[in-house]
DOBANU-639790 format. One record per residue (C-alpha): residue number from 1; residue in three letters; x, y, z. Coordinates in pm, whole numbers. Layout:
BEGIN
pt seq NUM; type ALA; xx X; yy Y; zz Z
...
end
This chain:
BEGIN
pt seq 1; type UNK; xx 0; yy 0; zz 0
pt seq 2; type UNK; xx 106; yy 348; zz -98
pt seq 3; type UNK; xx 202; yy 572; zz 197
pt seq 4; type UNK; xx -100; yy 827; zz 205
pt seq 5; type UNK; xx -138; yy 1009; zz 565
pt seq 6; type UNK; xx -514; yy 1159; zz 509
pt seq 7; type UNK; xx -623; yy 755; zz 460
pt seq 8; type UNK; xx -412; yy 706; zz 778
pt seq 9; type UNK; xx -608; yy 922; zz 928
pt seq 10; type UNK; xx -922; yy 906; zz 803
pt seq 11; type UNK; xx -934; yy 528; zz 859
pt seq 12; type UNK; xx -804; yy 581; zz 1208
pt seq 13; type UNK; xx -1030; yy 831; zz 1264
pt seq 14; type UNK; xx -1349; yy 621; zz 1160
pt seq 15; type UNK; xx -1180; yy 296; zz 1357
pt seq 16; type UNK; xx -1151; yy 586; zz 1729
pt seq 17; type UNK; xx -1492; yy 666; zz 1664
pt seq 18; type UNK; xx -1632; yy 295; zz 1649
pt seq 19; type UNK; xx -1404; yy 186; zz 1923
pt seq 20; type UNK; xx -1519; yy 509; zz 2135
pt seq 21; type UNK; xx -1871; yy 437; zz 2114
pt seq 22; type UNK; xx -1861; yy 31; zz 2101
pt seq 23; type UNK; xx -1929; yy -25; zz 2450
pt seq 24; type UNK; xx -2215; yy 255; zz 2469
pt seq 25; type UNK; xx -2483; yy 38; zz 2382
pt seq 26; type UNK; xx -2368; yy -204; zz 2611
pt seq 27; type UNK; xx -2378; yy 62; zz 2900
pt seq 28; type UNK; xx -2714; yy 136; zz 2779
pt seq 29; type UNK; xx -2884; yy -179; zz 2806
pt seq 30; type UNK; xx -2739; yy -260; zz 3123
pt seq 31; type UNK; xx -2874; yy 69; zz 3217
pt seq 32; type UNK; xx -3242; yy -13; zz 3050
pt seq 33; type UNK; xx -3262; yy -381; zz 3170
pt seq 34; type UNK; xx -3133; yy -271; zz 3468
pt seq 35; type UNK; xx -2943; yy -603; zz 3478
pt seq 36; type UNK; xx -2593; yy -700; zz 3336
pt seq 37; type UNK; xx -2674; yy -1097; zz 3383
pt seq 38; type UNK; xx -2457; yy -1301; zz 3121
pt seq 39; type UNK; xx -2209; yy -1001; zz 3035
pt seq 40; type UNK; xx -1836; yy -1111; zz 3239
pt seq 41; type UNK; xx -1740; yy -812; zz 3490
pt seq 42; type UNK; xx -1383; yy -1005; zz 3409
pt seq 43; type UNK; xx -1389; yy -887; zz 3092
pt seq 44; type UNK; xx -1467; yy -483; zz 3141
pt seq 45; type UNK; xx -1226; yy -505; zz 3410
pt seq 46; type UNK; xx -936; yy -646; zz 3209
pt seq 47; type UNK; xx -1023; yy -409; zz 2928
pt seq 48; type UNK; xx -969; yy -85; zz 3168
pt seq 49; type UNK; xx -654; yy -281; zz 3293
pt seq 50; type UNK; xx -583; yy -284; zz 2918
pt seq 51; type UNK; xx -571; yy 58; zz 2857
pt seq 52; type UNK; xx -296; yy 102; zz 3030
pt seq 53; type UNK; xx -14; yy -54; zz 2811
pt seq 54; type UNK; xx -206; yy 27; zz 2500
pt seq 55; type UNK; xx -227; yy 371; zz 2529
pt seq 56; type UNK; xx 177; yy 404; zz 2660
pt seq 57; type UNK; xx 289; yy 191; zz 2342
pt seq 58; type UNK; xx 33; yy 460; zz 2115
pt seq 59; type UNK; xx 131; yy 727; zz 2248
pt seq 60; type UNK; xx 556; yy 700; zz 2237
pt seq 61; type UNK; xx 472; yy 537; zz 1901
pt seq 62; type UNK; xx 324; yy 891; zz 1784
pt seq 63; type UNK; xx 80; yy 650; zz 1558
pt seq 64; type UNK; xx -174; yy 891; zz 1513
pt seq 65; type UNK; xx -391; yy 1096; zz 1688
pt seq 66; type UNK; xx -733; yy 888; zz 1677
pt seq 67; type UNK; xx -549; yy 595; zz 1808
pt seq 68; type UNK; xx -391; yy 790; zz 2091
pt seq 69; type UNK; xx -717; yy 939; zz 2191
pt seq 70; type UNK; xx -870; yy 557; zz 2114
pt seq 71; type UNK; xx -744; yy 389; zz 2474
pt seq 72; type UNK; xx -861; yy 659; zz 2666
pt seq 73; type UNK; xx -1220; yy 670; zz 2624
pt seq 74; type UNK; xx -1143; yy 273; zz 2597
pt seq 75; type UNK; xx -1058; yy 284; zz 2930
pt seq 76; type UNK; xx -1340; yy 517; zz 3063
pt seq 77; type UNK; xx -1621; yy 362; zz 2894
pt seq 78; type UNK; xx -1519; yy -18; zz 2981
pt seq 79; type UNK; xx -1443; yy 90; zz 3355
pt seq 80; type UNK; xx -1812; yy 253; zz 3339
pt seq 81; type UNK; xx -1966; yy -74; zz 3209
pt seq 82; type UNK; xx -1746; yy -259; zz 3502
pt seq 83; type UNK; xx -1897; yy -47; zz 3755
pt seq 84; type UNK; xx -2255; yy -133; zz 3587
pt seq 85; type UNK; xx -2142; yy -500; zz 3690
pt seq 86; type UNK; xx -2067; yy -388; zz 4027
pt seq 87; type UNK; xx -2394; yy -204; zz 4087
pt seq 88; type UNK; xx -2634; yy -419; zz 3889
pt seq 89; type UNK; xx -2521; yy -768; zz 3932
pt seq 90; type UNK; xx -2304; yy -742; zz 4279
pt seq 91; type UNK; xx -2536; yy -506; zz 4448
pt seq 92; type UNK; xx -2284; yy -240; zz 4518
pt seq 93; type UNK; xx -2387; yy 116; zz 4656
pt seq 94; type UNK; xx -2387; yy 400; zz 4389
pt seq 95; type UNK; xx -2149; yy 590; zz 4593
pt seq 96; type UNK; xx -1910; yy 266; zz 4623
pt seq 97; type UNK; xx -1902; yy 307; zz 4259
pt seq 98; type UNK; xx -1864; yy 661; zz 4118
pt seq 99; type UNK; xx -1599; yy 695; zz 4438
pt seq 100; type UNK; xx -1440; yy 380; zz 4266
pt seq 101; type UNK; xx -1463; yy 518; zz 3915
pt seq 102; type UNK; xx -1306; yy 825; zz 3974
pt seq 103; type UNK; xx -1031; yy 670; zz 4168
pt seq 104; type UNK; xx -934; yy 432; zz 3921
pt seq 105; type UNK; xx -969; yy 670; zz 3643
pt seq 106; type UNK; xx -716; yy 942; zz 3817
pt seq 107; type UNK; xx -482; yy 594; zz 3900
pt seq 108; type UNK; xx -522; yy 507; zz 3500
pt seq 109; type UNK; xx -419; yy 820; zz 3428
pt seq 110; type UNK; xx -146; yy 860; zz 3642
pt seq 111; type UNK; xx 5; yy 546; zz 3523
pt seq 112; type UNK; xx -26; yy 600; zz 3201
pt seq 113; type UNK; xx 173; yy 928; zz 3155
pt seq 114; type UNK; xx 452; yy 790; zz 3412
pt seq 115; type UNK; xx 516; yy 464; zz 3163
pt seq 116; type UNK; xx 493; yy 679; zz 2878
pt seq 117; type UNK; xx 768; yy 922; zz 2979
pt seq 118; type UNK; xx 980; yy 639; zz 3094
pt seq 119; type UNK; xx 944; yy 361; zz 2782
pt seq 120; type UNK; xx 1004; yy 687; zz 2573
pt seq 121; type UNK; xx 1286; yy 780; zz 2704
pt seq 122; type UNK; xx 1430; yy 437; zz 2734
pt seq 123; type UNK; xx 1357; yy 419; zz 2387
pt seq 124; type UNK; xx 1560; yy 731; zz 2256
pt seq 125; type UNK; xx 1872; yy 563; zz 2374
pt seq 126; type UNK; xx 1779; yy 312; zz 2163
pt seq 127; type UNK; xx 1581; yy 16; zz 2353
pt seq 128; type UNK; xx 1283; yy -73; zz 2218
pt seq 129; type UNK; xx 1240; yy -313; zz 2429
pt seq 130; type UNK; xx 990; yy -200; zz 2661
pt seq 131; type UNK; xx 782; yy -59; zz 2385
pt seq 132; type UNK; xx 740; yy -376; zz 2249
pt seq 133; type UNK; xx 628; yy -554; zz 2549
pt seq 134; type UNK; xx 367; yy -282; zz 2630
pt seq 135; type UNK; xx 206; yy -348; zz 2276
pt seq 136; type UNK; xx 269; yy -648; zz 2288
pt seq 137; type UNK; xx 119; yy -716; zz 2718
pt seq 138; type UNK; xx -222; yy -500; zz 2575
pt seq 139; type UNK; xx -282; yy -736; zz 2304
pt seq 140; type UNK; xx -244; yy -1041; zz 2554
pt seq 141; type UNK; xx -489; yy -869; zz 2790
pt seq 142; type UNK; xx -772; yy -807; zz 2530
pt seq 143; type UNK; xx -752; yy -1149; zz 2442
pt seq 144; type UNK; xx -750; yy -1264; zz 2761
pt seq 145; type UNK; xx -1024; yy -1059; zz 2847
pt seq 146; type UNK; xx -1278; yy -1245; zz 2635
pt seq 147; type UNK; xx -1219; yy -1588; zz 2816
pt seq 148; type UNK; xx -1432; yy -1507; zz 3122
pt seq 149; type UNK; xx -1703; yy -1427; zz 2821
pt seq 150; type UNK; xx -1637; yy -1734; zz 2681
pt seq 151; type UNK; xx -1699; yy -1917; zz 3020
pt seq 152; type UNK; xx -2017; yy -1731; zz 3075
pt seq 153; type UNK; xx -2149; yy -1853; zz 2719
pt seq 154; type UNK; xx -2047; yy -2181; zz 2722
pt seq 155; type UNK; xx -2236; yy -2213; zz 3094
pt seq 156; type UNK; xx -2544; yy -2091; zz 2995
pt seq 157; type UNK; xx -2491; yy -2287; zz 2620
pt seq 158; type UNK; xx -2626; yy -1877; zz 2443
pt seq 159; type UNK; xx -2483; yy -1552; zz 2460
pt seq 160; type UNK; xx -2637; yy -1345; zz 2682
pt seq 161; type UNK; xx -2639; yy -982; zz 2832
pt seq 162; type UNK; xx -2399; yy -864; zz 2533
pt seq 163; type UNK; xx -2550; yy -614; zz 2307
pt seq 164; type UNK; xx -2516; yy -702; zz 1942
pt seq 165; type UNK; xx -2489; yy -369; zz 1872
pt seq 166; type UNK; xx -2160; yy -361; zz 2033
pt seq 167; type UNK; xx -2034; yy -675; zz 1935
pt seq 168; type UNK; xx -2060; yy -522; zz 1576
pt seq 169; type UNK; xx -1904; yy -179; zz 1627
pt seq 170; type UNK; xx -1627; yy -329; zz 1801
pt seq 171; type UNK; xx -1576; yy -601; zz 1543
pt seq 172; type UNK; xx -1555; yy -278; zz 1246
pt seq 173; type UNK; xx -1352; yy -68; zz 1489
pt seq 174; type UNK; xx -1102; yy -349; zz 1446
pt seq 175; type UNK; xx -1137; yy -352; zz 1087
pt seq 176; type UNK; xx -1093; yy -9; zz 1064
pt seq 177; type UNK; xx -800; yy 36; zz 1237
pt seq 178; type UNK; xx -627; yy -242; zz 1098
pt seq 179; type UNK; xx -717; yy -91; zz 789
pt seq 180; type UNK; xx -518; yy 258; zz 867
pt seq 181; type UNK; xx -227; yy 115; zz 929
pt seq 182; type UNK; xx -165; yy 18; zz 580
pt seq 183; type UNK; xx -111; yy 360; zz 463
pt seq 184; type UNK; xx 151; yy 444; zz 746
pt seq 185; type UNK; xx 522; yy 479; zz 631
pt seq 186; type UNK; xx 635; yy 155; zz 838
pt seq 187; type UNK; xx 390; yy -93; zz 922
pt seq 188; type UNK; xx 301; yy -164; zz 1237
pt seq 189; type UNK; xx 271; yy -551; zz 1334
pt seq 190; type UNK; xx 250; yy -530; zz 1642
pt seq 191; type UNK; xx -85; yy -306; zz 1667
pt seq 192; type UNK; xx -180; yy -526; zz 1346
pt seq 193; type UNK; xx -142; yy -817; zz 1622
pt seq 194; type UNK; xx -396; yy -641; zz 1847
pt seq 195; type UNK; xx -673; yy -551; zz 1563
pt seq 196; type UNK; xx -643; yy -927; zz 1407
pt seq 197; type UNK; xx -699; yy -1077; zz 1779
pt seq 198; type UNK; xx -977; yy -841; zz 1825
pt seq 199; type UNK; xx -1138; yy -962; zz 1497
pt seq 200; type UNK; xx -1124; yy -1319; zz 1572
pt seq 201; type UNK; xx -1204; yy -1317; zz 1913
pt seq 202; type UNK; xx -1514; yy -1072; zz 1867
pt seq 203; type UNK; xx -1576; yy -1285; zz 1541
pt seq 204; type UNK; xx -1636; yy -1640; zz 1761
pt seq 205; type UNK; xx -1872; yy -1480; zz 1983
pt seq 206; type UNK; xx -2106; yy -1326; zz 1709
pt seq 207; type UNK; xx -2061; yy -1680; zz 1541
pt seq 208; type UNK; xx -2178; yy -1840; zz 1873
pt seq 209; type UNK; xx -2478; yy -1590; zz 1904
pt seq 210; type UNK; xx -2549; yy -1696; zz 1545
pt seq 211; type UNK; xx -2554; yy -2049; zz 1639
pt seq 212; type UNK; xx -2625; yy -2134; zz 2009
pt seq 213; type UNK; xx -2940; yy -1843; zz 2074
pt seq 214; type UNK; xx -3129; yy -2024; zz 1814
pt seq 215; type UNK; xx -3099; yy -2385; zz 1971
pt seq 216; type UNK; xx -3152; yy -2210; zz 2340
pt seq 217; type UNK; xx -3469; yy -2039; zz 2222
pt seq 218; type UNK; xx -3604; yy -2365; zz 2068
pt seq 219; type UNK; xx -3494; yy -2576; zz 2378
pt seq 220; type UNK; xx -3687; yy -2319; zz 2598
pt seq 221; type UNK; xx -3975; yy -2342; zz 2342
pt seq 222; type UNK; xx -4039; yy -2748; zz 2397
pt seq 223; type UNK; xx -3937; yy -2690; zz 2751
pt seq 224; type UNK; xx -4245; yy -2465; zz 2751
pt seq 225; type UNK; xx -4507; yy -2694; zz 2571
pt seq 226; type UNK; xx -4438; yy -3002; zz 2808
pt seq 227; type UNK; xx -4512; yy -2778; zz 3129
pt seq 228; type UNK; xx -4789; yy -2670; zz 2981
pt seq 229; type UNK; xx -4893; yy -3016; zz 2849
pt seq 230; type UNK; xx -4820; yy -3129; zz 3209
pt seq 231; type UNK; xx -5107; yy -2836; zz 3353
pt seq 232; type UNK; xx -5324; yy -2945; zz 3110
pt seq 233; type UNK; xx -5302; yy -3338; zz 3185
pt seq 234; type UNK; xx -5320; yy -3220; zz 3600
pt seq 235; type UNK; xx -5655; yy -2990; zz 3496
pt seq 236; type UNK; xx -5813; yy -3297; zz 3355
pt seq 237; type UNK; xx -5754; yy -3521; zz 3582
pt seq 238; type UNK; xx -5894; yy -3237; zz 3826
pt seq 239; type UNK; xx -6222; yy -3196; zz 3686
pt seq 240; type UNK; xx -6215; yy -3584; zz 3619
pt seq 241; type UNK; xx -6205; yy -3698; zz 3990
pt seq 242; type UNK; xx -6505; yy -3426; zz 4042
pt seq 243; type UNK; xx -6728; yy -3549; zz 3849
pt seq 244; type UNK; xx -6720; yy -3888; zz 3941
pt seq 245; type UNK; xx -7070; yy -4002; zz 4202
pt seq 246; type UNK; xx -6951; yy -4077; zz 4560
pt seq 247; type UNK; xx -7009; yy -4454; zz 4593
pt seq 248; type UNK; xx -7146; yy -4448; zz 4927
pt seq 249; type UNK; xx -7393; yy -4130; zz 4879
pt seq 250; type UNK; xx -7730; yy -4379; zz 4810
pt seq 251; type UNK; xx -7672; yy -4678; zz 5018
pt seq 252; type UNK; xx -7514; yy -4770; zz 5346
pt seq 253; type UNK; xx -7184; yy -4964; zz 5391
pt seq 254; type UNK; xx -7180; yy -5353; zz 5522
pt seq 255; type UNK; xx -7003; yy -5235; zz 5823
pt seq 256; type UNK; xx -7275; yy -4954; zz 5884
pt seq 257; type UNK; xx -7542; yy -5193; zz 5855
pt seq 258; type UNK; xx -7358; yy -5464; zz 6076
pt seq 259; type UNK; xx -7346; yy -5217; zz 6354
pt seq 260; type UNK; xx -7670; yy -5088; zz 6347
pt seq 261; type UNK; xx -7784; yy -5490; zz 6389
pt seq 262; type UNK; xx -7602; yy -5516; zz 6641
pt seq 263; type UNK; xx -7701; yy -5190; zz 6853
pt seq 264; type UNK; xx -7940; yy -5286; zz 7138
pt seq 265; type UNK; xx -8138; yy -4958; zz 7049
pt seq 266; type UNK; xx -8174; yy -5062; zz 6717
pt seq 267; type UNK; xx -8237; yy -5399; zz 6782
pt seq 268; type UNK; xx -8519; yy -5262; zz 7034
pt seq 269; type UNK; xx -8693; yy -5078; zz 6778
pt seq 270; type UNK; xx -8721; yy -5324; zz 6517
pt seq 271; type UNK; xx -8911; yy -5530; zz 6772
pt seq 272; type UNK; xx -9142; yy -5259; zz 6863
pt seq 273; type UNK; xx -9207; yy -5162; zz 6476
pt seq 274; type UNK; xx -9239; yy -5557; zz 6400
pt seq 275; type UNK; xx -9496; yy -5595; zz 6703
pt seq 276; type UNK; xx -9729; yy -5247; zz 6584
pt seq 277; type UNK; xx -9690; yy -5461; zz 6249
pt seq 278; type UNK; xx -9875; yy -5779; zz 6425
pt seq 279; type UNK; xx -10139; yy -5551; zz 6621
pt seq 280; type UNK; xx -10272; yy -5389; zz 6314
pt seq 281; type UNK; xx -10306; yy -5697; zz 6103
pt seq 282; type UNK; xx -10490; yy -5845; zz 6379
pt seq 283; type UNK; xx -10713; yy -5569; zz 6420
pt seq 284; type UNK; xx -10811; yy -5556; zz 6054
pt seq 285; type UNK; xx -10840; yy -5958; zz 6071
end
């Protein structure tokens, strides 16, 4: 590819803005559902984490400005959607979290600017060393990021609590910045590493949404018509068991009439009734 700095740019530009506003539709529907169940706290964590190194190794790399602005509002927007985890699913106190937030973002911050100055300088004596591990350690933790994702879908066999919407900005964020590095003077392999990791790992999980929400759906769908073909068998044998005539409403049981033989009282009044019997037929006689 020809060396063409307004592609660079442009491309970079378009890849910021995806990767700036990726996660916002994940912060709003935890914020609409009011739930984050099936999206990994693991992975928003490890994202902010990854921030960190990615925006040092940007930054003393001079790559370009979109992609130096790119890990910062990264790293605010995944620590927001962590602290969504923290609130929503582990029932933390919204001052535990915005006092958290802040916190980590000043740490983030702090952190950041110290490596910086220090892996640059390091590397104007001429050891690039350090540079390359920090691009290197940020592409290892936004793999690694996606595993506790993985775990969460392959528990509950569907993908769940992710937005799609985000899935597929942060799959052409990827794309696009991958795409403006083409046009630079010296490509860059290692951030080509990152992008190309991003792609395939965000590529799996839109393949598994693809595949397993389908099958969950249906299994919840037959799982639905046998408990309601069990109500319906329990209802009939309900109204069955009413309507059926009590078998001792008309007539007397053996043991009812054994007693009542045998019941001096009873016995007494037969006798009288048998002996009116005998004085009326003898006074009609």
């Amino acid at each position: 590819m020809p060396v063409n700095a307004v592609a660079e740019n442009a491309l970079g530009t378009i890849g910021t803005i995806c990767w700036t506003l990726q996660i916002v539709p994940q912060i709003w529907k935890s914020w609409r559902e009011k739930s984050t169940e099936g999206l990994s706290a693991w992975l928003m964590f490890i994202w902010a984490i990854s921030g960190i190194p990615l925006g040092v190794y940007v930054i003393v790399q001079k790559i370009n400005v979109p992609l130096i602005l790119q890990p910062q509002l990264f790293t605010a927007l995944s620590t927001l959607s962590w602290m969504q985890c923290l609130y929503y699913g582990q029932k933390r106190s919204v001052l535990f979290c915005v006092l958290l937030y802040v916190a980590y973002i000043a740490a983030f911050s702090g952190t950041e600017v110290g490596l910086a100055i220090v892996v640059k300088t390091i590397a104007d004596n001429g050891n690039s060393r350090p540079l390359e591990f920090f691009g290197i350690f940020s592409a290892v933790l936004i793999s690694i990021a996606l595993l506790p994702q993985y775990v969460e879908i392959w528990r509950r066999k569907e993908v769940v609590g992710l937005s799609k919407l985000f899935m597929a900005i942060d799959f052409a964020g990827a794309v696009f910045c991958l795409l403006s590095l083409t046009f630079k003077p010296r490509f860059d392999f290692v951030a080509a590493v990152t992008y190309i990791m991003v792609l395939v790992l965000d590529g799996i999980i839109i393949l598994a949404a693809i595949i397993l929400n389908p099958l969950a759906r249906r299994r919840r769908r037959q799982a639905e018509e046998v408990e309601n073909l069990d109500k319906e068998k329990g209802c009939r044998n309900t109204v069955d068991s009413e309507g059926l005539p009590s078998p001792i409403s008309d007539a007397s049981t053996p043991v009812e009439d054994a007693g009542m033989a045998t019941d001096p009282r009873n016995r007494k009044e037969k006798e009288m009734n048998s002996g009116e019997g005998q004085d009326k037929g003898a006074s009609q006689s």
